[in-house]
LOKOLTI-424250 format. One record per residue: x, y, z of N, C-alpha, C, O in turn; residue in three letters. Coordinates in steps of 0.1 Angstrom, whole numbers. Layout:
     n.u     n.v     n.w    ca.u    ca.v    ca.w     c.u     c.v     c.w     o.u     o.v     o.w   tormar
       X       Y       Z       X       Y       Z       X       Y       Z       X       Y       Z      ala
...
***
This chain:
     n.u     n.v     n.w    ca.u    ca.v    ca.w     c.u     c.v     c.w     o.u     o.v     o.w   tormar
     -75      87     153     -71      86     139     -56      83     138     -48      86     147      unk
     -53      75     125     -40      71     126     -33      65     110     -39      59     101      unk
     -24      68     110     -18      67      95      -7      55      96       3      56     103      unk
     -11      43      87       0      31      91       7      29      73       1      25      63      unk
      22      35      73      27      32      62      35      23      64      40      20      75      unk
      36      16      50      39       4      52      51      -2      39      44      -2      29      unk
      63      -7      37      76      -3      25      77     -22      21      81     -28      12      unk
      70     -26      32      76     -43      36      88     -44      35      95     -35      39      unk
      93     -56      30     104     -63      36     117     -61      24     128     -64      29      unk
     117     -58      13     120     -60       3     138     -56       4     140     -48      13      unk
     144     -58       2     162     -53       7     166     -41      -4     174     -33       0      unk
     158     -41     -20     162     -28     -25     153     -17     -16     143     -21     -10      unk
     156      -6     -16     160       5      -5     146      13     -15     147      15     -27      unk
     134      17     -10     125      27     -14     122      42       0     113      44       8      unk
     133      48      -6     132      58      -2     126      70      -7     125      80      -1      unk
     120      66     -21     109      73     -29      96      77     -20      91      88     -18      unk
      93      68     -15      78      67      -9      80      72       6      70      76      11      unk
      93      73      15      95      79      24      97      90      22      94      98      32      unk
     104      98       9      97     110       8      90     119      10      91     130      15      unk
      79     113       4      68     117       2      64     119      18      66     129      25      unk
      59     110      21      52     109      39      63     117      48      61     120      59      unk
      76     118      43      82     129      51      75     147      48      73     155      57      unk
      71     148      35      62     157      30      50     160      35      45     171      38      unk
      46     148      36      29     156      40      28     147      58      17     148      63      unk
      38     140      66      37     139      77      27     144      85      18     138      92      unk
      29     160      83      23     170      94       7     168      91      -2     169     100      unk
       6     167      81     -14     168      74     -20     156      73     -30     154      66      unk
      -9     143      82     -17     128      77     -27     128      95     -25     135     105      unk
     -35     120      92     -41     112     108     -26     110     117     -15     104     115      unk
     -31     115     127     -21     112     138     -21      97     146     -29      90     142      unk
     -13      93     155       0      88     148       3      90     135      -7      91     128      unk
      14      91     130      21      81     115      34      72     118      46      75     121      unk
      28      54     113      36      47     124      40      41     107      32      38      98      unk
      55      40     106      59      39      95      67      24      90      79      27      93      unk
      67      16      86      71       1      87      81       3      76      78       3      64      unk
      95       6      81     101      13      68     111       1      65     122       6      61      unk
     111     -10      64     121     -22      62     138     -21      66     145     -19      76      unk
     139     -25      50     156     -26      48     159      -5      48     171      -1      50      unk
     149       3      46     152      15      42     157      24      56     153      22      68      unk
     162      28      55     168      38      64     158      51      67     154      59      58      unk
     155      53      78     144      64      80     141      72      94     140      65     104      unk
     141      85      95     143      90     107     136     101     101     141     104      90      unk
     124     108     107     116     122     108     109     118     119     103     108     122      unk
     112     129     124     107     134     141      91     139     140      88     148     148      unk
      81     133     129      64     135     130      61     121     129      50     118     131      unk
      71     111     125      65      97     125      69      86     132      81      88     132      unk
      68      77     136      66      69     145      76      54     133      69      46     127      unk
      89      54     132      96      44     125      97      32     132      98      33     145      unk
      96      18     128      99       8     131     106      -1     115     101      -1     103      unk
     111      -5     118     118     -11     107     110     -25     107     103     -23      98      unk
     109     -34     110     102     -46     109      88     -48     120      89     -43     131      unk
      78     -55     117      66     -58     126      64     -72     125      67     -77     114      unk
      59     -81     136      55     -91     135      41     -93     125      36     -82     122      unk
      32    -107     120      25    -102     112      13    -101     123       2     -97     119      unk
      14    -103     137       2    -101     142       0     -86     145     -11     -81     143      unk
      10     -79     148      15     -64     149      11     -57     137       5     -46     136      unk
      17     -66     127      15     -58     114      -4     -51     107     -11     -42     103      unk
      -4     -68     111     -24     -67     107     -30     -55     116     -36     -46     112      unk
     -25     -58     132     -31     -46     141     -32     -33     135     -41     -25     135      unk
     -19     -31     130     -19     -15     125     -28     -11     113     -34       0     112      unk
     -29     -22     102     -39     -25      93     -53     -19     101     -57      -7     100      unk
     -59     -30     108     -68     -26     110     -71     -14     118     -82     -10     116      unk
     -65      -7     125     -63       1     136     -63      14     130     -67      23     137      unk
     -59      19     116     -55      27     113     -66      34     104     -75      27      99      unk
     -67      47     102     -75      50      96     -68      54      79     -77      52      70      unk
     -60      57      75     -52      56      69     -41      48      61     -30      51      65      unk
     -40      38      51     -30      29      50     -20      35      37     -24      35      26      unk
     -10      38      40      -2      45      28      12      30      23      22      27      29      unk
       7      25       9      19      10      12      24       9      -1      20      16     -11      unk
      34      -1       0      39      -7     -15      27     -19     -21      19     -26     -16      unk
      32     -18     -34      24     -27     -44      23     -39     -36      13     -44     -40      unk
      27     -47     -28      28     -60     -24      16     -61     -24       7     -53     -22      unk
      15     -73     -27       2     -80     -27       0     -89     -17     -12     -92     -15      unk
       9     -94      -8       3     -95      10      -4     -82      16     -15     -80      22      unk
       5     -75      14       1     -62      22     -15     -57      18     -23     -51      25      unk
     -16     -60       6     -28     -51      -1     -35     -62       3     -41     -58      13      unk
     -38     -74       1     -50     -81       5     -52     -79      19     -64     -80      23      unk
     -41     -75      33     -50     -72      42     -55     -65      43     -66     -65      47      unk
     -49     -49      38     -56     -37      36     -72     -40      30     -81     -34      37      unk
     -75     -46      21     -88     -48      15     -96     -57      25    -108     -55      28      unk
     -89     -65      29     -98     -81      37    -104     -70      51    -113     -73      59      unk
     -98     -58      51     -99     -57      70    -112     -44      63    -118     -39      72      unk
    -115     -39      48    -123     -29      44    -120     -15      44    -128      -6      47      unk
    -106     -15      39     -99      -6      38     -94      -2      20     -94     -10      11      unk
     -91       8      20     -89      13       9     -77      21       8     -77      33       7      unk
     -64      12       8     -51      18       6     -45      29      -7     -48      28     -19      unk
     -39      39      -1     -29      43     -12     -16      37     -13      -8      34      -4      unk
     -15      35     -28      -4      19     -27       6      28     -37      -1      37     -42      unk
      21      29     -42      29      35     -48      39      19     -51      44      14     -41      unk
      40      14     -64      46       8     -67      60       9     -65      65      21     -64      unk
      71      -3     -65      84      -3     -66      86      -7     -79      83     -17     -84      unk
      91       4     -84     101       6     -99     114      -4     -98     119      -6     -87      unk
     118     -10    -107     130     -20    -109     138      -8    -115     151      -9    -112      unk
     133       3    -123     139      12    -134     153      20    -117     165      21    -116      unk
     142      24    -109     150      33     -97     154      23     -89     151      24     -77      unk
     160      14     -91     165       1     -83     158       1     -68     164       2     -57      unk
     142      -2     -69     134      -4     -61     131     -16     -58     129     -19     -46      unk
     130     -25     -69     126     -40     -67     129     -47     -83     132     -41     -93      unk
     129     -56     -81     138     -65     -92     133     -68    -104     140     -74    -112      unk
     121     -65    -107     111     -66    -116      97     -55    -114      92     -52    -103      unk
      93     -50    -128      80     -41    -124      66     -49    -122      55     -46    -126      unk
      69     -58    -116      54     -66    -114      46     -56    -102      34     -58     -99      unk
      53     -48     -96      43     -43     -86      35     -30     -93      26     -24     -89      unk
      43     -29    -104      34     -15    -111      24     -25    -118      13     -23    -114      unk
      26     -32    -124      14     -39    -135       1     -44    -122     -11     -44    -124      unk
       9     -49    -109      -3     -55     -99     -12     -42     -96     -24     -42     -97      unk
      -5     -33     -94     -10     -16     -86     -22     -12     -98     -33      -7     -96      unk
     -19     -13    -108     -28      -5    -120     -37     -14    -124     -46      -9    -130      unk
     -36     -29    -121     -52     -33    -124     -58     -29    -110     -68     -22    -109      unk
     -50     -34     -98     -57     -31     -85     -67     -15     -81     -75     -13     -71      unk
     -63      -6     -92     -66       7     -93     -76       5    -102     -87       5     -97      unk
     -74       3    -116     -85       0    -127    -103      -5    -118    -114      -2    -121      unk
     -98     -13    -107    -108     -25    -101    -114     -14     -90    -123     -19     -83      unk
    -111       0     -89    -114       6     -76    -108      -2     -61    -113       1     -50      unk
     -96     -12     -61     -94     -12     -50     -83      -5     -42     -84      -6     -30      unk
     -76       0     -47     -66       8     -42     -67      18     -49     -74      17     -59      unk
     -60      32     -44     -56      45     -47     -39      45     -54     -30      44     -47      unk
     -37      47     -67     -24      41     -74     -20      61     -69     -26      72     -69      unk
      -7      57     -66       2      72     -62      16      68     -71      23      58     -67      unk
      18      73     -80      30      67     -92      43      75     -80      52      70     -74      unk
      40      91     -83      54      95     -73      49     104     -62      37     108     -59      unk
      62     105     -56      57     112     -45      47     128     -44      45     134     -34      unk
      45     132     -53      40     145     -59      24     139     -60      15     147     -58      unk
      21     127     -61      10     121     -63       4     118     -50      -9     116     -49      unk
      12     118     -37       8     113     -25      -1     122     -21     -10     116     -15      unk
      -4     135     -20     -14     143     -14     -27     139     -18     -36     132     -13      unk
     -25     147     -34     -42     138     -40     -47     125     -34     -57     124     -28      unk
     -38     116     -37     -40      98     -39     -49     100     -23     -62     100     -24      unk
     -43     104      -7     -46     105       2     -58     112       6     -64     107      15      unk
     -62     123       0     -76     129      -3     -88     120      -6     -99     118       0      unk
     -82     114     -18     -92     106     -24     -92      92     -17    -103      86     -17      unk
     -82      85     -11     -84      76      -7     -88      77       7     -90      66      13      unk
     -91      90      16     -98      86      26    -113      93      24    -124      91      29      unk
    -109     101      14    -133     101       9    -138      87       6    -148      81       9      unk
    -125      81      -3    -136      66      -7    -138      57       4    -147      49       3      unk
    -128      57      15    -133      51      27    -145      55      38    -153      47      44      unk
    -144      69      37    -157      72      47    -167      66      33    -174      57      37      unk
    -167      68      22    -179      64      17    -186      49      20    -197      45      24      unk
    -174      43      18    -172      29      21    -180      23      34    -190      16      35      unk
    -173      29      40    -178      29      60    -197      31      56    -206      24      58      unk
    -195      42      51    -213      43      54    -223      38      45    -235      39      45      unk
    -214      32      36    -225      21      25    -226       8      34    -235       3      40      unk
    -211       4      34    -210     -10      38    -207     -17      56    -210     -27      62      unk
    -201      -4      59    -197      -7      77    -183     -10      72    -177      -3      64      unk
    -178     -21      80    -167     -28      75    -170     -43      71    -173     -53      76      unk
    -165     -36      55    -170     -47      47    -160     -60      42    -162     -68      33      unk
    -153     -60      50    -134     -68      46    -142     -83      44    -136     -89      34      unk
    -153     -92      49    -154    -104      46    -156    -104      25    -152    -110      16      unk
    -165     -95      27    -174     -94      10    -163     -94       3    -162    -103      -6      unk
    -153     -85       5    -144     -79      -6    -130     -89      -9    -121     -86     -17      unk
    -132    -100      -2    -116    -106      -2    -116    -120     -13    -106    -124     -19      unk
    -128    -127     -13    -128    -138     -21    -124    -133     -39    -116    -137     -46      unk
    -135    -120     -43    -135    -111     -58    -117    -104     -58    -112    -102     -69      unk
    -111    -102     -48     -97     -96     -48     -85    -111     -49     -74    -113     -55      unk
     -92    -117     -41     -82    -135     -43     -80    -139     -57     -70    -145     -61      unk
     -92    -136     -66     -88    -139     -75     -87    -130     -87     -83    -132     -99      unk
     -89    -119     -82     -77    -106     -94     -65    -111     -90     -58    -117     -98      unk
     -61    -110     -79     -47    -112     -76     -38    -123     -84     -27    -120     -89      unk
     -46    -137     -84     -44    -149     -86     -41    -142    -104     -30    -141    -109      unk
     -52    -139    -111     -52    -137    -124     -40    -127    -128     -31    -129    -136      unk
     -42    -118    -120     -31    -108    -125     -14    -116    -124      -6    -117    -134      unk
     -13    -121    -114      -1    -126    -116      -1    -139    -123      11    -143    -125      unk
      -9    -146    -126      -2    -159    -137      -3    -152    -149       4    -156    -158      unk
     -11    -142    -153      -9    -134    -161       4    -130    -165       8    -131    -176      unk
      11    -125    -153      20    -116    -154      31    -126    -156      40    -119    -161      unk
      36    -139    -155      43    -153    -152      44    -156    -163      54    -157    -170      unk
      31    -159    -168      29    -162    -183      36    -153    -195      41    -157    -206      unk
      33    -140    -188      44    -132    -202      55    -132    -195      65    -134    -203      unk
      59    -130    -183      75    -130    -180      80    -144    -185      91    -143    -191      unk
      76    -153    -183      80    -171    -187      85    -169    -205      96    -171    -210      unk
      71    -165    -211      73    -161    -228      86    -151    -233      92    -154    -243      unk
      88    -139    -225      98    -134    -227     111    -141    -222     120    -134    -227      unk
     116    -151    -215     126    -160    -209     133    -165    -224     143    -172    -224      unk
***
């Protein structure tokens, strides 16, 4: 068993969500191998690397029984394509996390849709993690690993949500 969190690449600093996983470290799937970017990060229960190649990166995807990440929407379509079911915690622009809240509007339909486990703050990370590794064993024993089925129906939420989201950011310009 193994816990792969994941912050990507982003240069504003989310130390919000390293929080948390400094919190519940001890009670995640062992390893916890943590992809912590531009963020600065050091706890002696997890396993830090600051950047991964994407063949490295997907390994841990798949590899892991656990995926704890940011809103990105690269990140999350592999989490889903590989039949996984991420807890995902958006980057706020409000806490100078990222430069616009498009990752909270992506995170909350991707939640609405049952594909991800939405964790708003770090107080949220225990539940979100409960619940998102029952809906995986469930997952596992309806479907196996179901990552081919689930990725064309998520290509195009993704697609929609964000010209959606373009379209009103464009209108408000």
């Amino acid at each position: 068993m193994s816990t792969f969190v994941s912050l990507g690449n982003a240069l504003q600093p989310f130390a919000r969500l390293l929080e948390g996983i400094g919190r519940l470290a001890a009670r995640l799937p062992q390893p916890v191998i943590v992809q912590h970017g531009h963020t600065p990060f050091r706890d002696g229960a997890c396993r830090p690397a600051p950047f991964l190649g994407m063949d490295e990166f997907i390994e841990h995807i798949h590899n892991a029984d656990l995926l704890i990440m940011h809103a990105g929407a690269g990140s999350i379509m592999h989490a889903v394509e590989a039949g996984k079911v991420p807890v995902v915690m958006p980057r706020r622009a409000a806490l100078g996390e990222h430069v616009n809240d498009h990752q909270m509007e992506f995170a909350q339909a991707l939640a609405e849709a049952g594909k991800v486990v939405l964790a708003n703050t770090p107080d949220d990370l225990a539940h979100a993690v409960e619940e998102a590794m029952a809906r995986q064993k469930l997952a596992q024993a309806k479907h196996g690993s179901a990552g081919e089925d689930s990725m064309p129906p998520l290509t195009l939420m993704i697609e929609r949500v964000l010209s959606d989201y373009a379209r009103q950011f464009s209108s408000e310009s």
